[in-house]
VMD Tcl script that draws the C-alpha trace (Angstrom):
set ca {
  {11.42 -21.25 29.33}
  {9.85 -19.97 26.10}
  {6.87 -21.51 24.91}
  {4.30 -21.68 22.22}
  {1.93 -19.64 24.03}
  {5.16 -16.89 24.49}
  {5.50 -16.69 20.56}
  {2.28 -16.12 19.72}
  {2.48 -12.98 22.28}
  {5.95 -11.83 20.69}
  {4.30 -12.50 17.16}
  {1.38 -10.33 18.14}
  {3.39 -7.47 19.87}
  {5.32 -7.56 16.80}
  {2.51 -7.04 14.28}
  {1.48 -3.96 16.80}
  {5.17 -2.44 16.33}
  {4.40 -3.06 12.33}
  {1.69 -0.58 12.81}
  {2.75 1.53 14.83}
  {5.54 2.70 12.77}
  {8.28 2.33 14.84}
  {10.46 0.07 12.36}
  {11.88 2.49 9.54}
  {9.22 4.68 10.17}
  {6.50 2.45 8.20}
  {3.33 1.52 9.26}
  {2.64 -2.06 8.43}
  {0.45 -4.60 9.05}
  {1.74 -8.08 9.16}
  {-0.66 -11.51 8.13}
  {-1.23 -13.95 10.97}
  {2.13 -16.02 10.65}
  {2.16 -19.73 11.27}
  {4.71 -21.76 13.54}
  {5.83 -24.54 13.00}
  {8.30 -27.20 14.42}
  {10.88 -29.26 12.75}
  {13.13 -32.18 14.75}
  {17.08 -32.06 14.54}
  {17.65 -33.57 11.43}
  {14.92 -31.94 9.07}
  {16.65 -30.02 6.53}
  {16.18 -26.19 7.41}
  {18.87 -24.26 4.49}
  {22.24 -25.18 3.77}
  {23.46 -22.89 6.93}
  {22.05 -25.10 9.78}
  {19.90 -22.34 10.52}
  {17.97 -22.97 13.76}
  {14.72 -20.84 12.36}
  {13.54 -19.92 8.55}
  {10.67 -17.98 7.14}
  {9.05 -19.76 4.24}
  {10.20 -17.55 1.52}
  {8.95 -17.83 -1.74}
  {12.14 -20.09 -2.76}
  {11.83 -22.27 0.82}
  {8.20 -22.99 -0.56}
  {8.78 -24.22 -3.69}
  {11.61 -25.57 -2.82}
  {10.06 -28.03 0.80}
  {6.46 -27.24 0.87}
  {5.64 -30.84 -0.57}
  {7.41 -32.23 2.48}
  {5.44 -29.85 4.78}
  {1.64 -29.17 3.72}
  {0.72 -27.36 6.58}
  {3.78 -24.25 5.52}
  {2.12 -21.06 3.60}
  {4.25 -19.19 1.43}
  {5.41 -15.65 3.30}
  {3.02 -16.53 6.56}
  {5.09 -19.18 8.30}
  {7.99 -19.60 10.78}
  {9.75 -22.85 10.58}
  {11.75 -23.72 14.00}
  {14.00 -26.38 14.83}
  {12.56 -28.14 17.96}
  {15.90 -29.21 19.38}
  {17.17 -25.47 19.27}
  {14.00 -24.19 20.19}
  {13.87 -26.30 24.04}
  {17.77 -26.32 24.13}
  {18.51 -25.24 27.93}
  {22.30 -24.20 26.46}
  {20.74 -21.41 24.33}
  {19.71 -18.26 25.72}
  {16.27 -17.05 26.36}
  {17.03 -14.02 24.10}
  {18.75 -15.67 21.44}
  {15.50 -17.64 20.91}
  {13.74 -14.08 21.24}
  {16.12 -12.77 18.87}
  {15.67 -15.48 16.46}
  {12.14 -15.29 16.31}
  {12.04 -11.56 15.60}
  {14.93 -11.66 12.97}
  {11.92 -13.93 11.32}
  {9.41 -12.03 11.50}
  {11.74 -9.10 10.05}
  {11.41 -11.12 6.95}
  {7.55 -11.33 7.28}
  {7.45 -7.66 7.82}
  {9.93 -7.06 4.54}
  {7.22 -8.66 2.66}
  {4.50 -6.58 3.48}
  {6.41 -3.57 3.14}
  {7.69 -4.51 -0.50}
  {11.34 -4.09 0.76}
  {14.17 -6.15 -0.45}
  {13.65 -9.13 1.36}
  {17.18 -9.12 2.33}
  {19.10 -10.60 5.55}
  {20.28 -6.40 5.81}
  {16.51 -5.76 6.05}
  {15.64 -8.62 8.62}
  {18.03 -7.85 10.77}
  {17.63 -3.72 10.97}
  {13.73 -5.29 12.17}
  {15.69 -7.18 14.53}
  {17.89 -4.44 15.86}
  {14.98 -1.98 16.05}
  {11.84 -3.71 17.16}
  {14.14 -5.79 19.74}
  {15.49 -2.25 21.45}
  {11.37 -0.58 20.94}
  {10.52 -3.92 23.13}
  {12.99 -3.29 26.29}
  {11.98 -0.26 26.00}
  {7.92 0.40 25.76}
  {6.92 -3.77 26.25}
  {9.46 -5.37 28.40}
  {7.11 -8.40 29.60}
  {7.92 -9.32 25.61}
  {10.93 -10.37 26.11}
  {10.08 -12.85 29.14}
  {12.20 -11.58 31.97}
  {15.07 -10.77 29.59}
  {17.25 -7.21 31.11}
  {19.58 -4.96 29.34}
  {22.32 -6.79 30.05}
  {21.39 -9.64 28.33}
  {19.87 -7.50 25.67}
  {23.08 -6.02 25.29}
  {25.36 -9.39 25.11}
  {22.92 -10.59 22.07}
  {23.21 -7.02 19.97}
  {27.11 -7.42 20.31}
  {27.33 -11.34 19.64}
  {25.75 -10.41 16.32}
  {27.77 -7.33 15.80}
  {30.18 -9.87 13.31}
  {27.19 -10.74 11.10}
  {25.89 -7.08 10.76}
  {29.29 -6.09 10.04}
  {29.55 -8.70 7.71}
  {26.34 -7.98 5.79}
  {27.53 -4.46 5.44}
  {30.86 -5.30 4.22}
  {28.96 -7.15 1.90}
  {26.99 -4.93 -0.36}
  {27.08 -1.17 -1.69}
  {27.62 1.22 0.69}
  {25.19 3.32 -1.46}
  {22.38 1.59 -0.18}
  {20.32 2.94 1.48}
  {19.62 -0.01 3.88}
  {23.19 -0.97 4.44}
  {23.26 2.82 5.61}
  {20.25 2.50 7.97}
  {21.83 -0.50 9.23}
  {25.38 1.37 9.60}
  {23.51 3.64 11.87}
  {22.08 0.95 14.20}
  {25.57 -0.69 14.75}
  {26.95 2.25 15.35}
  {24.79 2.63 18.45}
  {25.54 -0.59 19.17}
  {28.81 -0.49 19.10}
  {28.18 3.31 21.39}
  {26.23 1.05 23.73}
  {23.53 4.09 22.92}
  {20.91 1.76 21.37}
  {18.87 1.21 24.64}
  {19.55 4.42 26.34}
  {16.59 6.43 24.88}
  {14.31 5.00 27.85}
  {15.45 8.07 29.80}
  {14.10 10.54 26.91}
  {11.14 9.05 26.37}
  {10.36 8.87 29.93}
  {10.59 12.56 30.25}
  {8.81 13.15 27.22}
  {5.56 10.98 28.78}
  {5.75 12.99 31.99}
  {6.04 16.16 30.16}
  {2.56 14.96 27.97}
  {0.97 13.56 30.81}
  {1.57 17.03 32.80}
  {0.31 18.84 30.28}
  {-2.69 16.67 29.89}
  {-3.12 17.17 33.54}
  {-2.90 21.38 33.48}
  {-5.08 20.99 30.05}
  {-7.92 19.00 32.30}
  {-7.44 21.18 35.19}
  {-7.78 24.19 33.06}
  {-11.16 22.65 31.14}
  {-12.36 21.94 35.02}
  {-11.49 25.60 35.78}
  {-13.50 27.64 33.02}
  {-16.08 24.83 33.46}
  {-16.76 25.96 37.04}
  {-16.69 29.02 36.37}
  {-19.46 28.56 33.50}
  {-21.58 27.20 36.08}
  {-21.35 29.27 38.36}
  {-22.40 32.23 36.18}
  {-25.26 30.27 35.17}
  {-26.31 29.37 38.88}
  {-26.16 33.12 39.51}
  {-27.89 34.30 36.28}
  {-30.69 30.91 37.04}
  {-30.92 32.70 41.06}
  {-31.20 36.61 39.27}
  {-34.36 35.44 36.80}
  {-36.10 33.66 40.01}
  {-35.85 36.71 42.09}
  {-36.82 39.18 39.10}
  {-40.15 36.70 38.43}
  {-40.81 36.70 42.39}
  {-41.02 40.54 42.60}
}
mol new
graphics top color blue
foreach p $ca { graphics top sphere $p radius 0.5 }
foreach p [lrange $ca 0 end-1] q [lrange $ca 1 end] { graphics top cylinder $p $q radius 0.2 }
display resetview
């Protein structure tokens, strides 16, 4: 079962992936974010969503009800969703990163769009199986695979929605498609080689260092042993 302890670790291996630049290619660092819990009949958007990120709008809009909320730093939850034994573990996984895709909009002055949350979604979810698996709480592809294609309706949707010119709805476009290819987790393999390839190399590039270094010494122990017996004559 997740727990609070489990989304401060996904929050925090999220700001790494921020960083790192694996989202879009940008390196950005996301503010501490703030949780926070609602009960079942605390009004949370006209959607019933289960999760929110204090927007700008949510702010003005409920922060009087809720002191504790900062504007662009906070996750809002629904408890009853949240410990619901009916949902699964990676839809609550899912959820909470599809958040933080909002948080991580902010930072990177993109649209703050639901396009743009869930390409964060879609990409840092996939980086996670694949490079930080104990994120995702004992979560396999399978199941990784089941949530991508139970959203596959509201990323179509969202591209159906707005200009195909755009250049997000295009990024996006790209992601489904490997979805949809059941391609989007398959780049473990690659990257695998890739590490053993660097991490031979690294090896050869040590074992040549150790080599010449040897060899250094060696002349030096000779040319140390050549002086000595030139002085003892």
């Amino acid at each position: 079962m997740l727990n609070c302890e489990h989304i401060q670790q996904l929050i925090a291996g999220c700001r790494k992936l921020g960083l790192s630049g694996v989202v879009r290619k940008l390196n950005v660092l996301l503010q501490d974010i703030n949780v926070d819990f609602v009960t079942q009949g605390e009004f949370l958007g006209s959607n019933g969503n289960p999760a929110i990120f204090v927007n700008e709008q949510t702010y003005k809009l409920l922060s009087k009800f809720h002191p504790t909320w900062k504007k662009n730093k906070t996750i809002v939850i629904r408890e009853h969703d949240f410990h619901n034994p009916h949902i699964a573990l990676i839809t609550k996984i899912g959820m909470i990163v599809h958040e933080l895709g909002h948080a991580f909009n902010v930072e990177a002055n993109l649209p703050n769009s639901e396009c743009n949350a869930y390409i964060f979604e879609v990409e840092a979810l996939a980086h996670l199986y694949k490079n930080k698996k104990e994120l995702l709480y004992g979560c396999e592809k399978k199941d990784l695979q089941d949530y991508f294609n139970a959203r596959l309706p509201i990323y179509r949707k969202s591209i159906q929605k707005n200009n195909k010119d755009n250049k997000d709805i295009e990024y996006l476009e790209t992601l489904v498609k490997k979805i949809e290819q059941d391609t989007l987790l398959e780049e473990k393999i690659a990257r695998e080689k890739e590490t053993q390839v660097l991490l031979k190399f690294s090896l050869l590039h040590r074992q040549r260092q150790k080599f010449h270094q040897d060899i250094a010494n060696e002349q030096e122990s000779f040319f140390m042993e050549k002086n000595l017996y030139l002085v003892a004559k």
